[in-house]
C-alpha positions in Angstrom: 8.8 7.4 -38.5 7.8 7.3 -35.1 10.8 7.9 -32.4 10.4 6.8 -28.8 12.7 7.3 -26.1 13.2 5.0 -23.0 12.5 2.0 -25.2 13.4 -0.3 -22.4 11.3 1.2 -19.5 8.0 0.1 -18.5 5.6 2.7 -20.5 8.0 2.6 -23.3 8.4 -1.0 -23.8 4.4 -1.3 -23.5 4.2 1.6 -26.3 6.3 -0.2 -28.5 3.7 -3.1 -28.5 1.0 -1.1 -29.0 2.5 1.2 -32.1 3.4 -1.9 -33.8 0.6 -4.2 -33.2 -0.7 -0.9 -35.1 1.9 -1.1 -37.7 3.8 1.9 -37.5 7.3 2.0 -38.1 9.9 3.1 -34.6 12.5 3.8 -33.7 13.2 3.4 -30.3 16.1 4.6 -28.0 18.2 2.9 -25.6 20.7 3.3 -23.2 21.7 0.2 -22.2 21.9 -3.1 -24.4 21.4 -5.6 -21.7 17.7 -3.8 -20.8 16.5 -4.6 -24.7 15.8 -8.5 -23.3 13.0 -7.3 -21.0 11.2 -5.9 -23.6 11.7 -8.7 -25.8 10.0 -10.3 -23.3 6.9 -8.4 -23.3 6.9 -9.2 -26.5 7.4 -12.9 -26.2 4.5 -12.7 -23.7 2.3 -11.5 -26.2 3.2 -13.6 -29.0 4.5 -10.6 -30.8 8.3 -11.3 -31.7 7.8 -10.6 -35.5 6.8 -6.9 -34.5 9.8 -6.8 -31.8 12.0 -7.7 -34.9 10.6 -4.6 -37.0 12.2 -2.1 -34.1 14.8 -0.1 -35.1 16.8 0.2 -32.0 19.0 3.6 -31.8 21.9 3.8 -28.6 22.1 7.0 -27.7 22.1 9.0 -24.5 19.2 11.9 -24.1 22.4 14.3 -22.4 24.7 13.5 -25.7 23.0 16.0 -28.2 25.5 14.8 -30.9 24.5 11.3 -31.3 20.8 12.5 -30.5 20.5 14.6 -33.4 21.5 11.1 -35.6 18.1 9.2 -34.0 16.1 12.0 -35.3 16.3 11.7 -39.1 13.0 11.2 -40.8 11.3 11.2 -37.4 8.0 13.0 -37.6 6.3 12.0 -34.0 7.9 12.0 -30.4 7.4 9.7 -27.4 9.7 10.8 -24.6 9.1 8.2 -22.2 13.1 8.8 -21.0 13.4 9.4 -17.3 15.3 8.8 -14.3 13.0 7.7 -11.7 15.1 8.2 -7.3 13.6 9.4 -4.8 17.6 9.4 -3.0 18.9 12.8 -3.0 22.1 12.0 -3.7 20.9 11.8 -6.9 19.9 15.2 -7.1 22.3 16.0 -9.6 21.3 13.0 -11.9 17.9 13.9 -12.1 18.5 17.1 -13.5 20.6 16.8 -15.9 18.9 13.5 -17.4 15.2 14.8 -16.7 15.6 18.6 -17.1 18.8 18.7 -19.3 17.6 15.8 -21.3 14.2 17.1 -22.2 15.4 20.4 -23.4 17.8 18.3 -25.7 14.6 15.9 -26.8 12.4 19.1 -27.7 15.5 21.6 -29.0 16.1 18.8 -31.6 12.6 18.2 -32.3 12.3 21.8 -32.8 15.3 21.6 -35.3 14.3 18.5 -37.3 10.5 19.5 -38.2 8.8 17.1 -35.7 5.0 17.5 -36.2 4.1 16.5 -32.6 5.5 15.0 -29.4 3.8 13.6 -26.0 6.2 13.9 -23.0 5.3 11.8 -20.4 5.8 13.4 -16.6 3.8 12.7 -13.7 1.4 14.0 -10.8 4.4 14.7 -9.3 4.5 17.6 -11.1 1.1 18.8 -10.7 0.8 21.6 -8.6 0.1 22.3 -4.8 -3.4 22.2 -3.4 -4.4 26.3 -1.8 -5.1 25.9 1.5 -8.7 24.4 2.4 -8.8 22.1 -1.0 -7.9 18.8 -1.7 -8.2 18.2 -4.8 -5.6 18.4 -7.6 -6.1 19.2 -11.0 -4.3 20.2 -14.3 -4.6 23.8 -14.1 -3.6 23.8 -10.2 -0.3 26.3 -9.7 2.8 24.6 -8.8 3.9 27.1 -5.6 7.9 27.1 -5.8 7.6 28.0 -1.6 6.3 24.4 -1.2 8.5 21.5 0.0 9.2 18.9 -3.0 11.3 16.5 -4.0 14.2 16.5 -5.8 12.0 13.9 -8.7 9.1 16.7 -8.7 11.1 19.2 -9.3 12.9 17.9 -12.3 9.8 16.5 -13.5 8.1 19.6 -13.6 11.0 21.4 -14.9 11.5 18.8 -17.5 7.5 19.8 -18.6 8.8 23.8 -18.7 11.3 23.1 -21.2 8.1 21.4 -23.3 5.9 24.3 -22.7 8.7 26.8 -23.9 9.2 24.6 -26.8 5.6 24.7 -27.6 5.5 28.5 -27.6 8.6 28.0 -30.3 6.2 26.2 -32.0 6.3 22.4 -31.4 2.8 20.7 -31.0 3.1 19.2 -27.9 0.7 17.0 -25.5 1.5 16.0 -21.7 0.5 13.3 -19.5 0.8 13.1 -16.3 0.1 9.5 -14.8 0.1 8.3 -11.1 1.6 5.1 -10.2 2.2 3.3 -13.2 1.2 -0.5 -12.8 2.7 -3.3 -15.3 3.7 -6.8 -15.7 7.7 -7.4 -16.6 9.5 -4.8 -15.3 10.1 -5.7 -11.4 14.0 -3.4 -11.2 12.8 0.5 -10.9 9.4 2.3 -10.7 6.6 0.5 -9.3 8.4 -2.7 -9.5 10.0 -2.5 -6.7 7.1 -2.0 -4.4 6.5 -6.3 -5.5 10.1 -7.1 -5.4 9.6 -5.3 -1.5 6.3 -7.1 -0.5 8.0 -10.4 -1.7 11.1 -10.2 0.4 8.9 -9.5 3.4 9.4 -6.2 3.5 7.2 -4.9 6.6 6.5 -1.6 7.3 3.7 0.9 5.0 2.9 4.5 5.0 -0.1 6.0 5.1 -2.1 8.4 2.7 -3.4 7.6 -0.8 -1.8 8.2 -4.5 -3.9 7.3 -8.0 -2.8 4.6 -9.7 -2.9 3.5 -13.7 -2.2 0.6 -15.4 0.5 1.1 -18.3 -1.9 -0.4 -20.7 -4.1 2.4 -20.4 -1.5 5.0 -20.1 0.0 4.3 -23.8 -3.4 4.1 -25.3 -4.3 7.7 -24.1 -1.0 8.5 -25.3 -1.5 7.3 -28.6 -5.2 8.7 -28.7 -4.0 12.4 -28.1 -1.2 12.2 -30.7 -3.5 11.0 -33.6 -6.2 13.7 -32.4 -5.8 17.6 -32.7 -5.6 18.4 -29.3 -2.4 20.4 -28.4 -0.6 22.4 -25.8 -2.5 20.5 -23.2 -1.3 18.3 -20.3 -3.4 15.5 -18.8 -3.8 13.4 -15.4 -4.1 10.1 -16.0 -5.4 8.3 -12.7 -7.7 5.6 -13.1 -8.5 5.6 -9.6 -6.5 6.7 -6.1 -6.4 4.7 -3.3 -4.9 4.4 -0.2 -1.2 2.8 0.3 -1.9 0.7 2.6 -4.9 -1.0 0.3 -2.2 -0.6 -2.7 0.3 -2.9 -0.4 -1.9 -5.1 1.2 -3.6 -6.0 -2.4 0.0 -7.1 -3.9 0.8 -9.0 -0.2 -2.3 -10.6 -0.6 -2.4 -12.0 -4.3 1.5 -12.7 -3.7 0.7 -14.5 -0.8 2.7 -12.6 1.3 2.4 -11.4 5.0 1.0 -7.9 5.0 3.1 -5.0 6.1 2.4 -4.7 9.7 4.3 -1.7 10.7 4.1 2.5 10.0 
């Protein structure tokens, strides 16, 4: 049995496709009801509603180590696709205890229930901090805790601590770290929003540049380094990085929307 957590969510829902179109049987958590539609519409989209119908869907809340504990019988592999995704910091608080918090739970119980490997999904936010003179990033760059982040990074790359210190308990473990997560069908939170702002006219844009994936690819690499060998590493999944403006301007464009004119 294959558990994977934030079910509804954009990598989640996408992961769900895949693992079934490859017949495996999952189990899939969610924390609100009303969120399983969307992904019953991805897979509607795809002409896949007999394999939506062969999810078992598990409530449960990744803070609630109780009811987590029940979703884990007979599990063998992890997904933790769970996150909470704000960029407010008012929501400091939030995103610790369901990034940071909620992590440790996912990998103390996978610990406890014999789980033969799990893939935790973070992000370049959590990569680490360019020395002075270089620009380029890569896995084995430090994080430097004197460095100004953000209140998402930080949990983020918390959250991938408490999956490192479960690995040296002894869980196999793989990371991934993707950029800007691009997909069809889920327009409320992530990336989403950026075409829900570019179609209500939203005009101003930022510059600098970020890499960018489509979810598609994402959950194949996913599911690639969980039926390899490879363990205890962490991977950056960018397919390409390019600029924000270009990002925006591309949407505007084959929304045919005005452009953001102002930064």
């Amino acid at each position: 049995m294959i558990l994977v957590t934030g079910g509804t969510g954009l990598v989640g829902a996408y992961l769900l496709l895949e693992l079934l179109q490859k017949g495996e049987s999952v189990r899939a958590i969610f924390f609100t009801e009303v969120n399983i539609a969307i992904t019953r519409r991805l897979f509607e989209t795809h002409q896949q509603l007999e394999s939506f119908d062969q999810i078992e869907w598990f409530q449960a809340d990744i803070t609630d180590i109780p009811r987590l504990e029940k979703a884990f019988k007979d599990v063998d592999y992890v997904y933790h696709c769970a996150a909470l995704i704000s960029f407010d910091p008012k929501d400091e608080e939030k995103l610790r205890k369901t990034n940071i918090e909620g992590t440790a739970n996912i990998v103390n119980c996978a610990i406890a229930f014999n789980v033969k490997k799990l893939c935790y999904v973070s992000s370049i936010a959590a990569l680490g901090d360019a020395p002075e003179g270089q620009s380029v990033i890569t896995e084995e760059t430090d994080w430097n805790p004197e460095k100004l982040h953000g209140d998402y990074a930080i949990t983020k790359f918390g959250a991938e601590m408490e999956v490192w210190r479960a690995s040296q308990e002894g869980l196999d473990v793989v990371v991934v770290n993707p950029g800007i997560i691009f997909g069809s069908g889920f327009w409320k939170n992530g990336s989403g929003q950026i075409f829900k702002q570019i179609a209500s006219g939203f005009p101003f844009y930022s510059k600098g540049v970020t890499g960018v994936i489509a979810v598609e690819d994402v959950v194949k690499i996913m599911i690639s380094l969980m039926d390899s060998s490879v363990s205890r590493e962490r991977f950056t999944l960018v397919a390409e990085n390019l600029s924000l403006e270009k990002i925006l301007f591309t949407i505007a464009d084959g929304m045919s929307k005005k452009r953001p004119s102002f930064y």
